[in-house]
N, C-alpha and C positions, 0 to 999 in steps of 0.2 A: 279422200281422193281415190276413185277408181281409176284402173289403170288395166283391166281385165278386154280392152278392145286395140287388137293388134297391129293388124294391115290396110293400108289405105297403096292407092295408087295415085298418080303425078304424071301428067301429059307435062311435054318437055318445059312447054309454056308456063308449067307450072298451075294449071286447073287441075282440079281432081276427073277421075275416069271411075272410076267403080272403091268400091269398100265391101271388103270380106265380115266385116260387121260397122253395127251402126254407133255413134255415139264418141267419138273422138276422146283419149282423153285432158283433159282440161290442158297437162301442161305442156301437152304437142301442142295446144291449138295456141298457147299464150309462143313458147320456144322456138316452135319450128311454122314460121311463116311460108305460104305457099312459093315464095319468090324465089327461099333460098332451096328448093328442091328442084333437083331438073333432071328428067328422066324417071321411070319408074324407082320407087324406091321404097327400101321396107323399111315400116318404122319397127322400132326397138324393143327387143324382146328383153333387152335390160329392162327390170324393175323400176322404174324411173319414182320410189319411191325413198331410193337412195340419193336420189339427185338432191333432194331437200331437205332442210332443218330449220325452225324456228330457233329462236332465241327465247321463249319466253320461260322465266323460272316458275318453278312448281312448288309449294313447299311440302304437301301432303293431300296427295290423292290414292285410291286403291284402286289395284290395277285390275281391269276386269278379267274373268279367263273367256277363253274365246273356244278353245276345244280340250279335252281332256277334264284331268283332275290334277291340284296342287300333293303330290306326296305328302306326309305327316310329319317326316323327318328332315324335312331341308328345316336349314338354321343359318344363321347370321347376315351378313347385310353384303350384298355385292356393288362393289363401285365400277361407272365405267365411265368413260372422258371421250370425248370427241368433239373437233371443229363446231363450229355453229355460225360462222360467216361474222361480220367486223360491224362496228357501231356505221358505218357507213352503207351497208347492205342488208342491215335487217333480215338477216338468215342468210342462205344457200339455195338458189345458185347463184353463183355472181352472174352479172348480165355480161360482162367483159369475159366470162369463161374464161377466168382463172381457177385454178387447182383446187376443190371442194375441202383440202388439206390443209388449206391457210385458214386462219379463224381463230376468236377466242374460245377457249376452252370450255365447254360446259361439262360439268358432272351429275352424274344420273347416280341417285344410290336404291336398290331396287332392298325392300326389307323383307324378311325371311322368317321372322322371329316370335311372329303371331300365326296362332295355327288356321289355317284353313284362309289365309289373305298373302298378300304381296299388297304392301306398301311402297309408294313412289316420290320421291325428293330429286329435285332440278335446282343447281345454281349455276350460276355464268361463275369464270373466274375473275376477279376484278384485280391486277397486282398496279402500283401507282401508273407504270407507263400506261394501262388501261382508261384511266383517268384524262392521260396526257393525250390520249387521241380521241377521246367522246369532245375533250374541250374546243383541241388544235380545227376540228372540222371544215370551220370557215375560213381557217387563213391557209391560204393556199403555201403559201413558204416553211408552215411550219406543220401543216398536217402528214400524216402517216397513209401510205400507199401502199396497195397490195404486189410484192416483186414476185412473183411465184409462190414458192411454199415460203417466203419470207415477208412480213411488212417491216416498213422504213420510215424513216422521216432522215432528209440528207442536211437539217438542222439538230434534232433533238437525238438521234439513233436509232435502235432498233425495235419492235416491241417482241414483247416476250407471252407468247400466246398462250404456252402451261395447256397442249390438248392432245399431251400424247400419251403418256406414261404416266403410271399410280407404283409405288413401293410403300406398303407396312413397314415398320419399326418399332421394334421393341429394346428397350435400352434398359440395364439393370436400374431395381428400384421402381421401375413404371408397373402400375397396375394394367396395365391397358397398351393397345398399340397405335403408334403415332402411323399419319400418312402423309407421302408426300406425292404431288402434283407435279409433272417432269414435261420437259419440250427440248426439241432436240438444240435449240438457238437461243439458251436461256437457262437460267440457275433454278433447279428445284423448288418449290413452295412446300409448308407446313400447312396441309386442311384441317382444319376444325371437324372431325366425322360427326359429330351434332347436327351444325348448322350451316357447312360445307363454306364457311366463307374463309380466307383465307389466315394466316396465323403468322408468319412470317419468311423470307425467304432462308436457305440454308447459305452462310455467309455472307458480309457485308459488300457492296458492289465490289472496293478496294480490294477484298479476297482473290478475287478474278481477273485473268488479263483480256480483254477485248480482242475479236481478231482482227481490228479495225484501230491500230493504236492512235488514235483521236483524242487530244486530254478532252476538247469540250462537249464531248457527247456526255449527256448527263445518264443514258439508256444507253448503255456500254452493247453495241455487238458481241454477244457471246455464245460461243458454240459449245457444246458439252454434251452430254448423253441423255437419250430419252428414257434409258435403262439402267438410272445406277443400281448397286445391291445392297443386300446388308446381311451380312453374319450374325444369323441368329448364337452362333457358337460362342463366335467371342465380340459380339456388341459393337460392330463397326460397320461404315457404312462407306463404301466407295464411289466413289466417281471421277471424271476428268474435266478437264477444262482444254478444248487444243486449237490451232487458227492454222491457215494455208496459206502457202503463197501466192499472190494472184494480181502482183503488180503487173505482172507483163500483159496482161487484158487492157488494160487499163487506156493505152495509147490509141488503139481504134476506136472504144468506143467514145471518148472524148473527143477522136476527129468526126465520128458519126453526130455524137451530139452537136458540135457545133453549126454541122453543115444542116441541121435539121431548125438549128438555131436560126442562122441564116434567112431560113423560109417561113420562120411561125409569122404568122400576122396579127394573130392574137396578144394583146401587150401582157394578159396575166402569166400564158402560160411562155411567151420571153420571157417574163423576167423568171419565172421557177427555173427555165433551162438555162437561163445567164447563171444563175444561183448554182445549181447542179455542175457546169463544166467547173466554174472557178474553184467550186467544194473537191472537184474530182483531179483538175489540175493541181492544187496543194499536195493532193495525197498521193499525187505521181512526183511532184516534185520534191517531198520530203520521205519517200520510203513509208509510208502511213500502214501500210500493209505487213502487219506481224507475219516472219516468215518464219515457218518449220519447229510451231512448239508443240510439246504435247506434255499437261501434265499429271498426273495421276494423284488423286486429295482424298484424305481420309478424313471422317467426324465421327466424335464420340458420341453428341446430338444435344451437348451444352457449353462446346469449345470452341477456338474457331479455329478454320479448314486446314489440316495439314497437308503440304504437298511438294510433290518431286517431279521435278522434271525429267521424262525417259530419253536413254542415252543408248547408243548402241555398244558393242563392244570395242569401240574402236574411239569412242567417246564422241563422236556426230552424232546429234540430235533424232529422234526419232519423227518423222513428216506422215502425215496422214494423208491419202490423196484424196479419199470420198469423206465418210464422215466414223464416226464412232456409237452409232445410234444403241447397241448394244455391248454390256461387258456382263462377265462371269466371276465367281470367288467362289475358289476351291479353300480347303485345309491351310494349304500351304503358299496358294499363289493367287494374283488379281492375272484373270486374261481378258486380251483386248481385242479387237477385230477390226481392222479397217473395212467398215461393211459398204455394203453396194446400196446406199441410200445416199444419193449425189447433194444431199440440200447443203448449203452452206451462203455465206454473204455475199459471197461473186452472182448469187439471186439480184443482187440490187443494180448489175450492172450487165444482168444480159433480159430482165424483164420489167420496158420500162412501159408503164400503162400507155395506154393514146399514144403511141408514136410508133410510126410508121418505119422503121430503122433497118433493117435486114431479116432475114428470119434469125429472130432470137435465139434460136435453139445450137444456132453456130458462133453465138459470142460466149466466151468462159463458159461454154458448157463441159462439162465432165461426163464423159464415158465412163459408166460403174466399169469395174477391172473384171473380168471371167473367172481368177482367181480369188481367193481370202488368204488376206496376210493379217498371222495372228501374233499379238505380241506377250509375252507370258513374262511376270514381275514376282520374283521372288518375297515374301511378304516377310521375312526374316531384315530383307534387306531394308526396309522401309523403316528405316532410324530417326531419329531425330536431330535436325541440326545438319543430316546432309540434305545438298539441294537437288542433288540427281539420284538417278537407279537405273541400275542395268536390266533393259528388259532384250530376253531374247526372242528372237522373231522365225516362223516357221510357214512355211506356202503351204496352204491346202489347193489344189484344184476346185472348180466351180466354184459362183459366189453367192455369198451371205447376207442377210440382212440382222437373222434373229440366230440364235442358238442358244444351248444350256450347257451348264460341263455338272459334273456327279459335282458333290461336296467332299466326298472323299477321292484320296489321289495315289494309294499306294505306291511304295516301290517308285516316288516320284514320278507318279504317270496319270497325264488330267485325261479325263475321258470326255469330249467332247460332243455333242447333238447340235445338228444343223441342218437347218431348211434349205435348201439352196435353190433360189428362185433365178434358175437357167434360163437367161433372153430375156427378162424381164425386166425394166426401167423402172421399179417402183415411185422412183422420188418424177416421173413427168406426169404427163395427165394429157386429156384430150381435149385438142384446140379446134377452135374452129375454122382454122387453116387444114387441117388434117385431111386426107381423102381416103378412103379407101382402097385396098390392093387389088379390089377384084374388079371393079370398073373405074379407075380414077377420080368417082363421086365426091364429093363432098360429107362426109359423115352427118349424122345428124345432128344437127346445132345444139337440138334438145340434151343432147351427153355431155355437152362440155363442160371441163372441169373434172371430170372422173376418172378412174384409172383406166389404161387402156389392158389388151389382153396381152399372154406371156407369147414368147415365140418358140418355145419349146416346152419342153414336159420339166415340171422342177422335181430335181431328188432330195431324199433323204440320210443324209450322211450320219454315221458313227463314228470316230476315232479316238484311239489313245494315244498319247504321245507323250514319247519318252523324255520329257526334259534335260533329263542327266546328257542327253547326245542330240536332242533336235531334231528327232526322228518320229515317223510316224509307225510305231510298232502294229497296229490292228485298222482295218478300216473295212468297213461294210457301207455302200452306196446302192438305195431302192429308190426304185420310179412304181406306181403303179398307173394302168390304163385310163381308170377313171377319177381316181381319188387324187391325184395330185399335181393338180393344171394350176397352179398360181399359188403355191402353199404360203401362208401367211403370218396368222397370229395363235397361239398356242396357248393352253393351259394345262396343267399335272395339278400334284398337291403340292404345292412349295412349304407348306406348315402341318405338322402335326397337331390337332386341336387340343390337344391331352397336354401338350405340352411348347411349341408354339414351336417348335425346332425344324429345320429341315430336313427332310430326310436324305440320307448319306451316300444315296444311290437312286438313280434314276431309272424306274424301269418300263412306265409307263407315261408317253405324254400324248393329248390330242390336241390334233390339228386342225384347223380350218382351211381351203381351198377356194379361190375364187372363182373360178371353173375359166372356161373357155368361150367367149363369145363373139360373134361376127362384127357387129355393131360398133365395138369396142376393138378389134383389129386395123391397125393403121398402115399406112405405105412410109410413114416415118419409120414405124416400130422393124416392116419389115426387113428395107433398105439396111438398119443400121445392125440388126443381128443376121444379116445374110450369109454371110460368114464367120456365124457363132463357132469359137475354136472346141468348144466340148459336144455340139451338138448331138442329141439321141435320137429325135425323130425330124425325118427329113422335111424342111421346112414347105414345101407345095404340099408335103400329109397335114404340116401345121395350119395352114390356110381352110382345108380339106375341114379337119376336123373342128377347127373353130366355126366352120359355116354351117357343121351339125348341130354344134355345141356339144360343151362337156359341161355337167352340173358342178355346181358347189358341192362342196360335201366337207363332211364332219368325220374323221378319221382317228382311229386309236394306232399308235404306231408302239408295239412292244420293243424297247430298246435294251432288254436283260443282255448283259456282255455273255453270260451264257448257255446263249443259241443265237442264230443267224436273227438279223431286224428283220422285224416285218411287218405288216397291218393284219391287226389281227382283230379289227371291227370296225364296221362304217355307214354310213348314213350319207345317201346321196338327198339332196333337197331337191323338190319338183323342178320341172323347168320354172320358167321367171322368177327364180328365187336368189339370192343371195347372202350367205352366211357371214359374219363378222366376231370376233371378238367374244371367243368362249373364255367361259370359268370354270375353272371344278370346284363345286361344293362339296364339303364331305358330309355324310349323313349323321345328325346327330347323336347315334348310338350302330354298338357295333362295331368290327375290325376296322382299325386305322391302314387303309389299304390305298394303294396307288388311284383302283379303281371301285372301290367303294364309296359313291357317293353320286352326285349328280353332274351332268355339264350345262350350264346356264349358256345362251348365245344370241345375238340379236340376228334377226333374219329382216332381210326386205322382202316383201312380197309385193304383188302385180298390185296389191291393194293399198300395202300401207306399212308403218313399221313395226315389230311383233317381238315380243321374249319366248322364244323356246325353250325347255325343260326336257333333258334326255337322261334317264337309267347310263352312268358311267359304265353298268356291267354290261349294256346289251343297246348298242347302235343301231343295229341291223333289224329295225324293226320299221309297222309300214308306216305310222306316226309318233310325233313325239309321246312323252306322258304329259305334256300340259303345252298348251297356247297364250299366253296373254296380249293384253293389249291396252290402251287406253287413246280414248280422241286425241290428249292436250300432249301425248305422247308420239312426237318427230322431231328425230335424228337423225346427223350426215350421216359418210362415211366414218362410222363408229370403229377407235380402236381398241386401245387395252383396258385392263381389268383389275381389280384388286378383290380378294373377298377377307372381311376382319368377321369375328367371333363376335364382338362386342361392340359399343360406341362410346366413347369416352367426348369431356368436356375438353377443350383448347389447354395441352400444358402452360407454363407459364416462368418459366425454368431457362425459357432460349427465346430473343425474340429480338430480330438486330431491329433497330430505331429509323424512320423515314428520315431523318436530320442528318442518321450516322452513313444513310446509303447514298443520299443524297444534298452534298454538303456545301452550303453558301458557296464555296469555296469553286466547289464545278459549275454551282449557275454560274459567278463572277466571270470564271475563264469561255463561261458559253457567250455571255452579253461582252465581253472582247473582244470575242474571235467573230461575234455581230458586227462589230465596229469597223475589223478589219474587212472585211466583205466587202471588195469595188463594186462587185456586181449590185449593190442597193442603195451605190452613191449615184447623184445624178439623176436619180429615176422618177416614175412619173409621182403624182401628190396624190395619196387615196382621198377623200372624202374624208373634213375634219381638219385638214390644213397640215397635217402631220407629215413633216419625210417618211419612205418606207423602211429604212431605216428602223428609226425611233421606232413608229409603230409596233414594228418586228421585235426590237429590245422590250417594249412594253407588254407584250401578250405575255412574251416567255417570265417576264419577272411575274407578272399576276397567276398567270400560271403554278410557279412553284409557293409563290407566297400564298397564294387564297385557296387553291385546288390541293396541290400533293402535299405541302407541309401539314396542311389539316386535317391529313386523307384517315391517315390509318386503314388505308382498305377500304375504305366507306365509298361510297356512290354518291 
């Protein structure tokens, strides 16, 4: 796909007037039809090589190099996960311009381990609700739809897409380190680093409480973390499980559906919305909406899940208002963050596909908070046989998405690292209702789905904080001019290879930056951080400077507690480029050092999508040391990383059962609450002589019986 031909112009009429060069590229001319342009307007300096991602697996290709040379010293195998669009869309973009975020999972594992090659392996992830939406496709009642960053089915629940987060494991007695597969709306997976399919999930569904307390959803709503950890120290592995309250939404859009009800004329898609109020009216009228849990679960990695519920000092529950996309584990304590990543299941009720309802973006929508509320849990405290823990809670200023804290904590003091992405909506994306601030335009149809740009400059925080009082004893906060427009996904050395430990102090990590761009500036994004409470650069400079653009760039941020932070090496990417989703490698011989080794990062380019290879010692240089690439090689919006030493075969030691996750027990209560369903009494007769009803109870029983009960992960 080239993408190397920029600017076209548009009489109001929507004919073309002239072209700065010849040759359109392909997926302007498929995306952005002449109709929907009016007025001159510039097409997009975004990479629109990001816009797109196939689905098809790979199991062993070599990856070509395109510029440079492969080092002699990189070693072991880098995993990375990103979106790849749903069995209904066959890749990315959606045509509906929904959020390029939503998606199953695919894993790319890039190998290191032959000299003078990089080898390539692609699997989609498959867990049984994946199953359960390749089947449900054709019956409109029971298939799975895209809500935003969320898909649903408002019969079967939620799916669980696994396309965000990778964590290593290593548990005593293992030769080898285990991985797992994380989403922020869904329990963990166990991958196979072999054969990338999948191994089992971490607890049985029963382990988990829904945020959606529904007994007959057999695919429980569950929200939990895209970033749990694991103590290489002492061989535990943390995570949460929490839900919001969100009954109170619930009454308009219910009055919205029906009156939309009202008007459909189409008898399928009545009866889905007859089905949808009455599903939505039980859950108004019985409380269905789990309100203000949060709980915090520890695993050994062959037991099942231990967990407590966090309690404040006063003994009220601890309520999360955004989400918990990331936690930390120091020596002594689990810390949590209420981070500014809005996604959560109130998705299913303010993004409802095809329907014309209000501007979505004002039902149950969540404002990320300007501040970060951190909650810190003492790991002493974490007993067994009690059900709560007292965690205590501290405001930082600006908000969070990602952070790290040291593993050591002296003197009861966690020291904290955080990206703080100031005015920026991570969890929305660009619609194609959107228009631009600088002429009321319409944005280009061709972006939709992707993130939009930040409204201010994001910093860099450091802090310590003194547990013992709740106080923040040290903080150091940096912005810089170029390097830090949209800071995002991070890499350090989280293991020592010598010895697989982490190290005990954090002094170096690098950053990635999404940069600043016009294309991607909206009159939503503006309006709603107009009055950003921490602002640093005044937002008409923020319009200013994004209509220049600010690059992406690749940043080392020195964070040694003794000397001031600062970047102290960097690497701006050309124009039209964009960085995602660095690793550090460490070099296979030589000092075990913060910055000894390599940064691995996926780049879009105007052309296509690429692996870059950067010297961890030396950014600042005028290209990388290696390019790669391969044809059969396209990926969305790529996120996080994992990199292991070695590859190991599927333990065999922990592995919960599709029977024990999925128990006769919840079909029974699902084909009941079929039963009870007015909305499918009375209604019309499909083809076959069958009520809709019946029908409906018969998909779902073949379903569990022929498809998931036999699945095991299989396809």
């Amino acid at each position: 796909m080239k993408a190397e031909f920029w600017f076209e112009s548009w009489n109001v009429d929507g004919s073309k007037t002239s072209f700065h060069r010849q040759n359109i590229h392909p997926y302007i001319k498929t995306h952005t039809p002449p109709s929907q342009l009016k007025g001159k307007r510039l097409l997009p300096k975004v990479p629109l090589s990001i816009m797109d991602a196939n689905r098809d697996e790979i199991p062993d290709v070599t990856m070509q190099i395109v510029e440079g040379n492969l080092p002699n010293d990189l070693q072991g195998h880098v995993f990375l996960v990103a979106p790849a669009g749903t069995v209904d869309s066959q890749g990315l973009p959606y045509k509906n311009g929904n959020t390029c975020l939503n998606g199953d999972g695919m894993i790319y594992r890039l190998d290191f381990n032959q000299p003078g090659e990089v080898r390539l392996k692609q699997r989609l992830v498959t867990p049984p609700d994946y199953i359960a939406d390749k089947v449900t496709q054709n019956t409109p009642l029971l298939r799975f739809r895209n809500h935003g960053l969320i898909r649903f089915s408002f019969l079967l629940g939620s799916r669980n897409e696994l396309n965000t987060g990778l964590l290593p494991m290593k548990f005593p007695g293992e030769s080898n380190e285990r991985l797992l597969v994380t989403y922020d709306a869904g329990r963990p997976y166990e991958v196979d680093t072999q054969t990338l399919e999948l191994v089992t999930p971490v607890g049985a569904m029963d382990e988990w409480e829904a945020a959606i307390d529904f007994p007959n959803y057999p695919f429980k709503p569950i929200l939990s973390t895209a970033h749990p950890v694991f103590d290489t120290y002492k061989h535990q592995m943390f995570t949460v499980n929490y839900a919001r309250p969100l009954r109170k939404y619930l009454g308009d859009i219910i009055s919205k559906l029906n009156q939309e009800k009202e008007k459909e004329q189409e008898p399928e898609k009545n009866q889905w919305l007859s089905v949808i109020c009455e599903l939505l009216e039980k859950v108004w009228n019985r409380d269905s909406w789990n309100n203000d849990f949060v709980y915090l679960m520890r695993w050994d990695g062959i037991g099942d899940l231990e967990r407590w519920q966090l309690i404040h000092p006063d003994g009220s529950p601890v309520t999360i208002r955004q989400s918990m996309h990331q936690i930390g584990v120091t020596e002594d304590y689990v810390v949590l963050m209420d981070t500014a990543f809005t996604t959560g299941i109130e998705q299913i009720i303010n993004n409802f596909p095809d329907l014309p309802l209000v501007d979505e973006r004002k039902l149950a929508r969540i404002e990320p908070s300007p501040d970060s509320t951190i909650y810190i849990i003492r790991r002493d405290d974490l007993q067994e046989g009690n059900k709560t823990v007292l965690a205590q809670k501290v405001v930082i200023p600006l908000e969070a998405a990602h952070f790290l804290v040291d593993y050591e904590n002296p003197g009861n003091k966690v020291t904290l690292h955080a990206a703080h992405i100031c005015a920026w909506d991570v969890a929305e994306w660009l619609r194609k209702s959107d228009r631009s601030p600088y002429d009321r335009l319409p944005v280009s149809p061709c972006l939709s789905g992707t993130q939009q740009s930040p409204m201010d400059i994001s910093r860099m925080g450091r802090y310590v904080i003194d547990v013992n009082n709740l106080s923040i004893e040290e903080k150091v906060v940096i912005d810089h001019p170029d390097c830090t427009w949209g800071v995002g996904l991070f890499a350090y050395l989280d293991r020592l290879p010598s010895s697989g430990m982490t190290p005990k102090k954090l002094d170096n990590i690098y950053w990635v930056s999404f940069g600043l761009w016009q294309e991607l500036t909206t009159e939503f994004m503006r309006e709603q951080y107009e009055d950003y409470r921490y602002r640093k650069v005044p937002l008409d400079k923020v319009l200013q400077l994004a209509k220049e653009g600010k690059p992406s760039c690749l940043f080392r941020l020195n964070t040694t507690s003794t000397e001031s932070m600062r970047i102290d090496d960097y690497y701006q990417f050309p124009p039209g480029h964009i960085a995602l989703s660095p690793q550090f490698i460490p070099r296979s011989f030589g000092e075990e050092s913060s910055t000894n080794g390599y940064i691995m990062c996926t780049v879009f380019t105007p052309d296509r999508d690429e692996i870059w290879i950067f010297d961890a010692e030396n950014l600042n240089v005028e290209k990388p040391l290696c390019k790669l690439y391969h044809p059969q090689l396209n990926f969305g919006l790529s996120l996080h990383t994992a990199w292991l030493q070695n590859l190991s075969s599927a333990q065999d030691k922990y592995k919960v059962a599709v029977e024990k996750d999925y128990p006769r027990s919840t079909l029974e209560k699902l084909l009941n609450f079929v039963d009870d369903l007015s909305s499918l009494t009375d209604s019309f007769t499909p083809s076959g002589g069958k009520d809709l009803k019946t029908e409906v109870k018969e998909e779902i029983q073949n379903l569990f019986e022929q498809q998931i009960y036999q699945s095991d992960f299989s396809r």
